[in-house]
C-alpha positions in Angstrom: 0.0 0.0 0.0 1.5 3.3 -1.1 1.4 6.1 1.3 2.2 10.0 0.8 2.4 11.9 3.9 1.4 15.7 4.2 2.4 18.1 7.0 4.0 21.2 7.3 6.3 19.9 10.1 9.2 18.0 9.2 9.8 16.2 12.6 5.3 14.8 12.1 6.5 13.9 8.3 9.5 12.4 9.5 7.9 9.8 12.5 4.9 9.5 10.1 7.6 7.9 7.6 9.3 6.0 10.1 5.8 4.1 11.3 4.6 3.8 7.9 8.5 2.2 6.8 8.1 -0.2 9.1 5.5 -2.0 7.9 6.0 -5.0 5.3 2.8 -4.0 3.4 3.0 0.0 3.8 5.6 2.3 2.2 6.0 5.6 2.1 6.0 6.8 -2.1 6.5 11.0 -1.3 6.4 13.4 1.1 4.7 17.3 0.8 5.0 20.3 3.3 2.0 21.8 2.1 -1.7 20.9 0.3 -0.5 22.9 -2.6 2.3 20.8 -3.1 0.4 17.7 -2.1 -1.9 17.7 -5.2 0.3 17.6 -8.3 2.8 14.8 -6.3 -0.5 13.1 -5.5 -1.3 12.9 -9.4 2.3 11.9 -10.2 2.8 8.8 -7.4 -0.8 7.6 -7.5 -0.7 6.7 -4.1 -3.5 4.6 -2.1 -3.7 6.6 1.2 -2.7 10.3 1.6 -1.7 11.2 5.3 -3.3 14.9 4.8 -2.4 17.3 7.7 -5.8 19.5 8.3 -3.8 22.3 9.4 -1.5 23.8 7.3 -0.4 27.6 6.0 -1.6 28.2 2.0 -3.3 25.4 0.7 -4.6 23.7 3.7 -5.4 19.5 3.8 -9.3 21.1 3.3 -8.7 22.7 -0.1 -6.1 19.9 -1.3 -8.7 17.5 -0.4 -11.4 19.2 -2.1 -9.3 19.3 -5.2 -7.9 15.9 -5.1 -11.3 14.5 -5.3 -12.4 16.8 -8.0 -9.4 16.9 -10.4 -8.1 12.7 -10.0 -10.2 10.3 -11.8 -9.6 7.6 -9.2 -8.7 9.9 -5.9 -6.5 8.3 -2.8 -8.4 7.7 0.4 -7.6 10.8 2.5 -7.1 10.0 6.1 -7.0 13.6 8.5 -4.1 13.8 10.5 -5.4 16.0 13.2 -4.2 17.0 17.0 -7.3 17.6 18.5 -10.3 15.4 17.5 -13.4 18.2 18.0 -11.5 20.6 15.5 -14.1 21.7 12.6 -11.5 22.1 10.3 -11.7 18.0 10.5 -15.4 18.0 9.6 -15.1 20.2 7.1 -12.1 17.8 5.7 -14.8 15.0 5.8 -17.3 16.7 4.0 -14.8 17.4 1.5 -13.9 13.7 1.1 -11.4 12.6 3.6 -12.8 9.1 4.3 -11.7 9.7 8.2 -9.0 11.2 10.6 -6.7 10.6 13.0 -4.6 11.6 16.1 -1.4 12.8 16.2 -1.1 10.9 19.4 -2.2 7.6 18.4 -0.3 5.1 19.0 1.9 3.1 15.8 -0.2 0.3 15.7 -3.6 2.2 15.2 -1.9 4.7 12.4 -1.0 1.5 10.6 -4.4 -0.3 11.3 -5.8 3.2 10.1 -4.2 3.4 7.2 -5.3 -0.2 6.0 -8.6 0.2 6.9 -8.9 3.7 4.1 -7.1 1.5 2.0 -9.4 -1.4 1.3 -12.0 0.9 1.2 -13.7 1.5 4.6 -14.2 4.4 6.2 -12.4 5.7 9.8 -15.8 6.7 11.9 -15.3 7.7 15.4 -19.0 8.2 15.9 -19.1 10.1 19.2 -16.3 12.8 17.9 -18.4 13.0 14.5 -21.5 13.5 16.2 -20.1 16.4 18.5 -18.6 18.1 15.1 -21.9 17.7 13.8 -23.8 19.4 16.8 -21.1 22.0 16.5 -21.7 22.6 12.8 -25.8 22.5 13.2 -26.2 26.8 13.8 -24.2 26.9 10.5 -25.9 24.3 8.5 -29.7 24.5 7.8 -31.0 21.1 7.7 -33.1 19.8 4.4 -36.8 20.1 5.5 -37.5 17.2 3.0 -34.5 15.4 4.1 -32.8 15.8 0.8 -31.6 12.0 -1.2 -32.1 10.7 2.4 -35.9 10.5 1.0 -35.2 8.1 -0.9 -34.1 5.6 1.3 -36.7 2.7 1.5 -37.2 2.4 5.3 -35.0 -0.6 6.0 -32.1 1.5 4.4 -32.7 4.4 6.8 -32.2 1.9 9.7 -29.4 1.0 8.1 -28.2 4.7 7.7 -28.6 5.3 11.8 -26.9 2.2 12.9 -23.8 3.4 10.5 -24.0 6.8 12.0 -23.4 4.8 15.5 -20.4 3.3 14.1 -21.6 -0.2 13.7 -20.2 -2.5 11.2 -21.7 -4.7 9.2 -21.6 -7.6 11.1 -22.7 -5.5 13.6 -25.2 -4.4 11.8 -26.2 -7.5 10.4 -26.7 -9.3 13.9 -28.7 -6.0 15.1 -31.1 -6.4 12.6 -30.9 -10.0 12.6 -30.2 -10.8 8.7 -26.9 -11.6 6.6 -24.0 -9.2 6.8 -24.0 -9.9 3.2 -27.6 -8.4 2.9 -26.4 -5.6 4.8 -23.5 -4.8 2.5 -26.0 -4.8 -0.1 -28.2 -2.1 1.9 -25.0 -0.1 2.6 -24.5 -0.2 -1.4 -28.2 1.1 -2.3 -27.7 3.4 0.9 -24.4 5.2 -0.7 -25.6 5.2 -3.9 -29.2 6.9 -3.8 -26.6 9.4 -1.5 -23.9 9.9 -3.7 -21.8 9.2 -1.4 -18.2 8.4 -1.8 -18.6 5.9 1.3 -19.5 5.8 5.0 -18.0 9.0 6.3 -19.8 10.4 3.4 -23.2 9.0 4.2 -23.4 10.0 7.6 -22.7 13.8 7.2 -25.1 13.6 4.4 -27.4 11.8 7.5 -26.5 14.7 9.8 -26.8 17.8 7.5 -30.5 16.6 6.5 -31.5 16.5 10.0 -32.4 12.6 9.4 -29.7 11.6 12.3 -29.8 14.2 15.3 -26.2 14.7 16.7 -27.3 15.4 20.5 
């Protein structure tokens, strides 16, 4: 799994690298200082999982985000390298497509776990620090009186929705609900697609910004 690591702070890039290198499956391909150097080295090494500092002076990981998914035909998962977990600039980095963050201060073995996870496609929920961005974004966002694509979920598929906005996986799912976690992949399927959502993170902001899930 190809990494690229962005952070303005040499020492962060440098133990980033240093975790990353020491994993048979994960290396790190590049290294940027900034979001604006980020993007075109992300286009040239095509790598699976960006590291993306939110914070950062210029082009900051939001922006680079933003454009990464709008200018790459088949973007990297974005994984938010953040220090403090209830900072907006994260949410705002989800809702731009970073398929989840993490700490500064987490430990080796949960960057690395993190980092396979975005990988192979799933998405890095902490439910109860998304739900508290959420309540703290609510003033600023006016929910969808008509609930927006989230309208369009049959009812089973909104159940669905909630129990992903807890954090639940699909097995999880599957044995709340009592049916097949392979039904329940299906429902997640129909679920980010009638969304357009890029995957879970995705879903459940669109969930919260409709006013279908409540963040209190």
């Amino acid at each position: 799994m190809r990494v690229l690591v962005v952070d303005d702070e040499r020492l962060v890039r440098t133990g980033l690298r240093v975790v990353i290198d020491a994993e048979p499956d994960l290396t790190v391909v590049g290294e940027a200082a900034s979001g604006a150097e980020a993007v075109p080295l992300a286009r040239e090494l095509r790598p699976d999982v960006v590291l993306m500092d939110v914070r950062m002076p210029g082009t900051d990981g939001i922006r680079a985000t933003e454009e990464l998914m709008a200018t790459m035909d088949e973007p990297p998962k974005v994984l938010v390298v953040t220090t403090f977990e209830h900072d907006d600039h994260v949410y705002d980095a989800l809702r731009a497509g970073a398929a989840g963050f993490l700490l500064k201060r987490a430990r080796a073995e949960e960057m690395v776990q993190a980092v396979r996870l975005v990988a192979r496609g799933d998405s890095l929920l902490f439910p109860a620090a998304l739900r508290e961005l959420a309540r703290r974004q609510a003033p600023a966002r006016r929910p969808d009186p008509g609930l927006g694509p989230v309208g369009r979920l049959t009812g089973r598929e909104g159940e669905v929705l909630r129990l992903m906005a807890a954090g639940l996986s699909n097995a999880e799912i599957a044995g709340r609900l009592a049916v097949s976690p392979e039904t329940v992949k299906t429902h997640v399927g129909a679920v980010l697609a009638k969304l357009g959502a890029r995957d879970r993170t995705q879903a459940v902001i669109v969930a919260y910004e409709s006013g279908f899930v409540l963040p209190g």
